[in-house]
N, C-alpha and C positions, 0 to 999 in steps of 0.2 A: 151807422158808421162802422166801418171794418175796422177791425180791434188790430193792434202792431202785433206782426209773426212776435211770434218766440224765439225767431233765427235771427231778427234783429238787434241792434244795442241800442237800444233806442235812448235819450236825454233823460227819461223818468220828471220831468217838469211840467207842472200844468199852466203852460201858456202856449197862444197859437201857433205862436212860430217855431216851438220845437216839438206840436203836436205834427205840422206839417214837415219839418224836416223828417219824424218819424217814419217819413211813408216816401218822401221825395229825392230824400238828401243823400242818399248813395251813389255811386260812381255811377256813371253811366244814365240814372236814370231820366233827367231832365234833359238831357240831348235825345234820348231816344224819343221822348216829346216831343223834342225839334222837328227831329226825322220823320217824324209823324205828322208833321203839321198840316202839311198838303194834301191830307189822303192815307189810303191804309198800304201797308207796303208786306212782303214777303220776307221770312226770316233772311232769307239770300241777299235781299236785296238791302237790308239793315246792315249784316255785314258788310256790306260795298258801302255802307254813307261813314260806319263807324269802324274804321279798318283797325283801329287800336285794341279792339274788346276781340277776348279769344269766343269759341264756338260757345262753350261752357261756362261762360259771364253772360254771353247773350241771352242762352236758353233759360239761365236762371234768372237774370233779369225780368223776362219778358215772362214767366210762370208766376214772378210775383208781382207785377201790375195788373196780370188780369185777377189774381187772387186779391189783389186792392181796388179793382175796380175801377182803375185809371186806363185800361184795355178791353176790347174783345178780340176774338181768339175765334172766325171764321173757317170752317175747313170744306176743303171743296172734293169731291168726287173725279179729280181725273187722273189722267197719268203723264208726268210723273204726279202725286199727291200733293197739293197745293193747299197752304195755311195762310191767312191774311189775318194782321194784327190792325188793330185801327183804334183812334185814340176815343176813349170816354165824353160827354161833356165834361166830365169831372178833371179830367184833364186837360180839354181843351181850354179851360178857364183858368189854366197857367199859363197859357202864350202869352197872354202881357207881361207877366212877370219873368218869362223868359228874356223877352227883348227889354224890359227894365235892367237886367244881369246885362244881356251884349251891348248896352247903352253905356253901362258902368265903364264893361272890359272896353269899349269905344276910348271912354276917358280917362281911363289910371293903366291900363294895361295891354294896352295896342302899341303894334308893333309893326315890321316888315318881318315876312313868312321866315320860320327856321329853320336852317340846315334840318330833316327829317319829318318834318310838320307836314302832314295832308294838309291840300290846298283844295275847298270847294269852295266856289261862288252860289251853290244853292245851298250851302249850311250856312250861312251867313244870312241869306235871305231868308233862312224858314226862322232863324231867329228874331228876327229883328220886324220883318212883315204885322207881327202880333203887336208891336206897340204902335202902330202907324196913327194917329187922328188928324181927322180931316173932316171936314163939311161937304168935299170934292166926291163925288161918284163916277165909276166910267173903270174902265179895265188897261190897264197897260200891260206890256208882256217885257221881262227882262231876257235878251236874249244873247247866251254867249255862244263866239262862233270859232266852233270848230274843225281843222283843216278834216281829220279822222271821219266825225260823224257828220259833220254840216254845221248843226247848232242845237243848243239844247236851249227849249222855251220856260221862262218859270212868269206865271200869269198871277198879276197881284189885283184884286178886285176890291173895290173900295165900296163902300155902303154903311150906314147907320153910323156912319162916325169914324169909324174903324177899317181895317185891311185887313186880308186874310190870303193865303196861295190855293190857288185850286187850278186842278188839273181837267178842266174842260174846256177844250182850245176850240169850240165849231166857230163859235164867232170871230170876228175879227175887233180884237181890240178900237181900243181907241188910240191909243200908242204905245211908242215901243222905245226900251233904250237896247242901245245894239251894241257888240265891240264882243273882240276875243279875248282869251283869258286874260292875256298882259292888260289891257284895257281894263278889265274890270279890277284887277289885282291893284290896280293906280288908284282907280277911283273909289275902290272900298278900304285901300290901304289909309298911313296915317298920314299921307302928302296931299290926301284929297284930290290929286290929278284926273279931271273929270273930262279935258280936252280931248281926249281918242275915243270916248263915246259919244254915238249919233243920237239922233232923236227922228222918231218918224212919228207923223202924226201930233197929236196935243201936246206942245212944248210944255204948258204950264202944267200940265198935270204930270208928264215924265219928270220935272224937277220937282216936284212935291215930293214926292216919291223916294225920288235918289238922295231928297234932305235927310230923311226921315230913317232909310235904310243904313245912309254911311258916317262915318266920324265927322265929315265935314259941317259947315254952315250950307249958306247960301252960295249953288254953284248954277257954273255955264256949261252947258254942253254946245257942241257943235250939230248942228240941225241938216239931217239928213239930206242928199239931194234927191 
């Protein structure tokens, strides 16, 4: 087990939970988990999920997960110089207790967005995708549509009980829920307005899904034509 830097403050108590805060519990570090969820990502591109964290929170952040072993730290041969960080098992086996947390902030501290708040619809999802259970298998794609790009796809895959986001799109899902930002911003907000998102493909399995991901209960979406 990797022993706590000496850069840290760590609690000095020997029980689990503040042997894991030891290593977990600093600013930034369980969101860049998030951001990781789906895959390995580029320091550039960590920047772009966590617009709040300066260059020099990043870099050191991310020197001491891989020093904790909750990272690897890939470097590739071209031009320009390309670094991919990508999360540990040892890390991947916080995603549930990350969406345990967004489950919480769901219930005591959800809100509609604040004047100066980054708004993303796939930080929401890479949170919350790790607590999914289900008996249900099969791929649905969450897709927000944008006038700019078209749409961005985020693919939730269900298996052994559980959900995960993965970024291998060749197949064709099984379903899809569909809508642009304002849609999604309703249906994951605290009003639950789920009516401006479609559904294409397996109705029952897109409402499993969108139970599981947003504040609400049991909802309705409108079924694609």
């Amino acid at each position: 087990m990797t022993a706590v830097s000496s850069k840290r403050h760590p609690y000095n108590q020997w029980s689990p939970d503040a042997r894991a805060l030891d290593r977990v519990g600093d600013k930034w570090t369980l969101l860049i988990i998030r951001d990781l969820a789906d895959g390995p990502r580029r320091f550039v591109d960590l920047q772009r999920t966590l617009p709040g964290i300066s260059t020099e929170q990043l870099r050191s952040r991310l020197n001491r997960m891989v020093d904790d072993e909750l990272l690897t730290r890939s470097r590739y041969r071209e031009v320009p110089p390309r670094v991919d960080y990508e999360l540990t098992e040892e890390a991947r086996a916080l995603l549930p207790a990350i969406a345990a947390i967004a489950r919480w902030g769901y219930q005591h501290a959800w809100g509609d967005a604040l004047a100066g708040e980054h708004v993303d619809i796939g930080a929401i999802l890479r949170a919350t995708v790790g607590g999914i259970v289900t008996e249900r298998t099969g791929e649905i794609d969450c897709v927000i549509l944008d006038e700019a790009t078209g749409e961005v796809r985020w693919r939730v895959a269900l298996s052994g009980g559980s959900g995960q986001l993965i970024r291998d799109l060749d197949a064709e899902p099984a379903s899809a829920l569909i809508g642009d930002e304002a849609a999604w911003r309703a249906a994951l907000g605290p009003a639950g307005k789920h009516d401006a998102l479609q559904i294409a493909g397996d109705r029952e399995l897109a409402l499993e899904v969108l139970e599981q991901v947003s504040a609400a209960g049991p909802v309705k979406v409108n079924a694609s034509t």
